[in-house]
N, C-alpha and C positions, 0 to 999 in steps of 0.2 A: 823869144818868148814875149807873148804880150804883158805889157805893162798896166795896171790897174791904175786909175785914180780916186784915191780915196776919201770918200766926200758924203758926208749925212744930208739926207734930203728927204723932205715929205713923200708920201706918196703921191705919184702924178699917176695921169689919166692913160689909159690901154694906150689910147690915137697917139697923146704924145708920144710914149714908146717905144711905139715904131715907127714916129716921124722919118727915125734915118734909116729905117726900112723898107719902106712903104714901097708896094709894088709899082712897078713900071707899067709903061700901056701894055705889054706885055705879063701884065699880073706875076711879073719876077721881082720873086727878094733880091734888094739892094745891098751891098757890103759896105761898110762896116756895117752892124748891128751895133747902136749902142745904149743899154738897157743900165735905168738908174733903180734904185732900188736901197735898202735901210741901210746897207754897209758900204755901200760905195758908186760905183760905174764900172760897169762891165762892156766892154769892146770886143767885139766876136768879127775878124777879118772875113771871114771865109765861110761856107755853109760847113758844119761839123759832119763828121764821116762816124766818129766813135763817141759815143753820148752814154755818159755815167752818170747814175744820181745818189747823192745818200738821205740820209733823215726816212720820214714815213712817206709812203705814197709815191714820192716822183718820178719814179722810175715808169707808174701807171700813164703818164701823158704820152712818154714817146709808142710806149706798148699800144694805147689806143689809137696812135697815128702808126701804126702798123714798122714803128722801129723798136728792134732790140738792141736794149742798153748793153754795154760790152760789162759792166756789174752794177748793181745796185746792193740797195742792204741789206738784211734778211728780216725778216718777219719776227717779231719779237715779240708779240701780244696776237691772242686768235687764231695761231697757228697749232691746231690740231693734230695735225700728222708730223709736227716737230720736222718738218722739210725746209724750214724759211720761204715759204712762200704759200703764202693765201691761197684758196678757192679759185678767186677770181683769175689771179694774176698766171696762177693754172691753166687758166682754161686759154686764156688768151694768149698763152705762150704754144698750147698746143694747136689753137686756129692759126699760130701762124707757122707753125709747122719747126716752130725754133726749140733748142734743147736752153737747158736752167743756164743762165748765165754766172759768172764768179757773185756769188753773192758775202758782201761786206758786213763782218760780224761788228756791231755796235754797240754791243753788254756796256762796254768801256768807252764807250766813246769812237771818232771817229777814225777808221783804220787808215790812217793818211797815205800808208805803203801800199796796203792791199789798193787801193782805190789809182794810187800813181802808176802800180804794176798794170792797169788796162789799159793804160796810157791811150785816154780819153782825150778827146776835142773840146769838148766840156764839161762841166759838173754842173745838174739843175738840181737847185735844192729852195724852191720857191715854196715847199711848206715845210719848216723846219726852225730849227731853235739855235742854228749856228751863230757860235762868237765871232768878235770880231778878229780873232787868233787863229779861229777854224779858218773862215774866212779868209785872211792872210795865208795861210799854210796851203789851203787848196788852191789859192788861186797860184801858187809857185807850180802847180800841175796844171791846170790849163783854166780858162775865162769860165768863170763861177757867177750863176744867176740865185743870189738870193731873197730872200724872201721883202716883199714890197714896201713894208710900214712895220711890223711888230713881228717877234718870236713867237711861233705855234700859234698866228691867227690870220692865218691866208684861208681864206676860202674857196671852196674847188675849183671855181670859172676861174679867178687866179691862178691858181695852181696850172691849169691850164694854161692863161697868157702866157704868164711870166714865163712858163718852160716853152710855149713853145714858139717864142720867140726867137729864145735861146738858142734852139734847134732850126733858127729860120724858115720858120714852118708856122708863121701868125695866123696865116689866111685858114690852114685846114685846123688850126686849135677853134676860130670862130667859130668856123663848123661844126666842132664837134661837140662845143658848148649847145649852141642850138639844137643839134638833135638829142642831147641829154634833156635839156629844159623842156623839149616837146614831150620824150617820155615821161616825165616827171607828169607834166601837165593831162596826159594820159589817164597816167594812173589816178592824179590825187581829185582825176573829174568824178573816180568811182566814191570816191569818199567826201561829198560835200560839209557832212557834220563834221569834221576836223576846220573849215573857215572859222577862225577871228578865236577860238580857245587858245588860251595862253597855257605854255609849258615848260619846262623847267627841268637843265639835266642838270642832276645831283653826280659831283664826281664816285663818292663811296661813302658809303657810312658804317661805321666799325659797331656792331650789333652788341658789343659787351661796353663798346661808349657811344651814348646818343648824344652827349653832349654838344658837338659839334655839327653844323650842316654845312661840308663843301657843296660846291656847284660851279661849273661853267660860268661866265659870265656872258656877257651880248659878243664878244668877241672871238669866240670860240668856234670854231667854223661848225660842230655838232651842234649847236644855238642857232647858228645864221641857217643850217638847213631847214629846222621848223617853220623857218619861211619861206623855205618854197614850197613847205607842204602844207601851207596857209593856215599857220598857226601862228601865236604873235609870240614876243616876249613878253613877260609880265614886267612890268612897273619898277615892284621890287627887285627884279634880276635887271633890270638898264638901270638901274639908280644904285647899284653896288658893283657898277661896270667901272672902272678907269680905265683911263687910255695905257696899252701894252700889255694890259693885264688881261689873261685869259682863264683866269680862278681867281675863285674869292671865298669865302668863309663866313658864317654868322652862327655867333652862339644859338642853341635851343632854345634858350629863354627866349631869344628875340622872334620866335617861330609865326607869334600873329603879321608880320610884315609879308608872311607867303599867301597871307589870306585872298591873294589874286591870281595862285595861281591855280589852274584848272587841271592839269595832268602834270606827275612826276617820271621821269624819265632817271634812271639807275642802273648801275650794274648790283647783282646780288642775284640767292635765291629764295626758296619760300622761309628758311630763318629769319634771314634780316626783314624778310617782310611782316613778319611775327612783333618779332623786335619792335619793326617802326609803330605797328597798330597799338601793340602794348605799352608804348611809351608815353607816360603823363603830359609831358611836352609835345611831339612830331605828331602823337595821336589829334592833335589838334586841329592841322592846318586841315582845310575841306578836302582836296586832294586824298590825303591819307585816308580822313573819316568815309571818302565816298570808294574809298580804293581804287582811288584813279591811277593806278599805278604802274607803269611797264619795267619789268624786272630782267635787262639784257645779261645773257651769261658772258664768260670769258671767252668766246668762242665767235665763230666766224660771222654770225649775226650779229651780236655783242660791236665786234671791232666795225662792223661793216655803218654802223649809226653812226659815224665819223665820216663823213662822204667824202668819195673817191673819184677821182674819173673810170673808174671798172668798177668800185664794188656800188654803185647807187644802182646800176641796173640788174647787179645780181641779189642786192636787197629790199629794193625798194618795194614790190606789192606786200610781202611779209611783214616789212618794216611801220608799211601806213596801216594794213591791216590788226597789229598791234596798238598802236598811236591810237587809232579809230575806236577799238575796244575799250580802251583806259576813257575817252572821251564821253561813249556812250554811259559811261560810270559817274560822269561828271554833274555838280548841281542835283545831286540825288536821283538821278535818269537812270 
């Protein structure tokens, strides 16, 4: 069994990463792999043959490089058909002709048995909120690639590396970052009026208390997506960012500090939006007054504003063309 070295360290750069990677003149992965990351050093001898992931999402990198994970976790938010598994991760499990694999129930936490029982190669869990206990326990199953810098704030193209690193597989993760960015770039060329407006995703707001405004911070990989669909962050949301933190909070009273922001981004439906308009406080900020406002349900759009490596191309014209609407609402337009 490989052995872990256990050692906190900043986040370094992709190149570094795969320094001990790095292909041959023969554009062949090198063994060992050795991948640093927020809990330790992970040492990968050999290309893995059986690839598990837990947390949200990571099981979607190898699915997009055309491997199925022997389990992943199951869908827990968005999941409509109550099947543990998305739209997306659906459809792309049927392009490749593969049936559902063991999926890992996570209510409780992570199923350390179920996960040992695929007896994996390894576990990618490069977007995720794993302890340093998780962490230790899974890696007693096999070389465990965690998340780069902070808990639940790896953004997709991460998400991407770091896993598919993991999977010795850097060169086609580049790849496939690139033709997402190109799609992205596609689309958001239909929408130019979304350039340079600033937006703001509120985590929830409880309609019988407005007291409170959660929200995303800059850290939040649903925040970092706004910029690639060339929107910025506001002022007030980078200046109530701290480093690890990927939520944050401010009383209603303090509500004039959103006054820069141009579009709000929420889950809810047309109650809470009631709520917001009617409230003596949130009625305030411009956004609200102008109803600049996109109201995602619990549901496969909803979850999909969290960007994925599968779900950004299964939501993204819907997703700007929402964005776009709230925008043209913006500054009284």
């Amino acid at each position: 069994m490989l052995r872990f070295v256990r050692a906190f360290a900043p986040i370094v750069t992709f190149l570094s990463l795969i320094a001990f990677s790095s292909a041959s003149a023969q554009d062949e992965t090198s063994y060992p792999i050795v991948i640093k990351h927020a809990l330790g050093t992970t040492t990968i001898e050999k290309k893995p043959q059986r690839v598990a992931t837990v947390a949200w999402a990571n099981h979607e990198v190898p699915l997009a490089l055309g491997i199925v994970p022997v389990g992943f976790a199951a869908a827990n938010f968005g999941d409509d058909d109550g099947d543990g598994v998305l739209p997306w991760v659906a459809q792309k499990l049927k392009t490749l002709g593969a049936e559902k694999p063991v999926l890992f129930d996570e209510g409780d936490g992570i199923d350390f048995e179920a996960v040992a029982a695929t007896k994996p190669d390894v576990i990618l869990a490069a977007y995720s909120g794993l302890s340093q206990s998780d962490y230790d326990t899974l890696s007693q199953i096999a070389p465990v690639v965690a998340y780069p810098q902070s808990a639940w704030a790896t953004d997709w193209r991460d998400m991407i590396r770091f896993n598919s690193t993991g999977m010795g597989m850097a060169k086609e993760g580049e790849a496939l970052i690139k033709r997402i960015e190109g799609e992205i770039t596609d689309v958001v060329a239909g929408f130019p009026q979304l350039k340079g407006k600033s937006a703001m995703f509120v985590t929830h707001l409880d309609a019988s208390n407005l007291s409170t405004v959660n929200f995303y911070t800059a850290n939040d990989s649903r925040v970092k997506f706004f910029g690639d669909l060339g929107l910025t962050s506001p002022k007030s949301v980078r200046e109530a960012t701290k480093p690890g933190q990927f939520a944050a909070a401010v009383s209603a009273e303090r509500v004039d500090a959103f006054d820069d922001v141009d579009i709000v981004v929420t889950y809810g439906g047309q109650p809470l939006l009631d709520a917001v308009q009617a409230d003596p406080l949130l009625s305030r900020m411009p956004a609200v007054e102008h109803k600049s406002i996109v109201m995602l349900g619990r549901n496969p759009l909803g979850t999909a504003a969290n960007p994925t490596p599968l779900s950004i191309s299964w939501v993204l014209k819907d997703y700007v063309a929402l964005l776009s609407q709230a925008v043209e609402k913006s500054a009284g337009k």
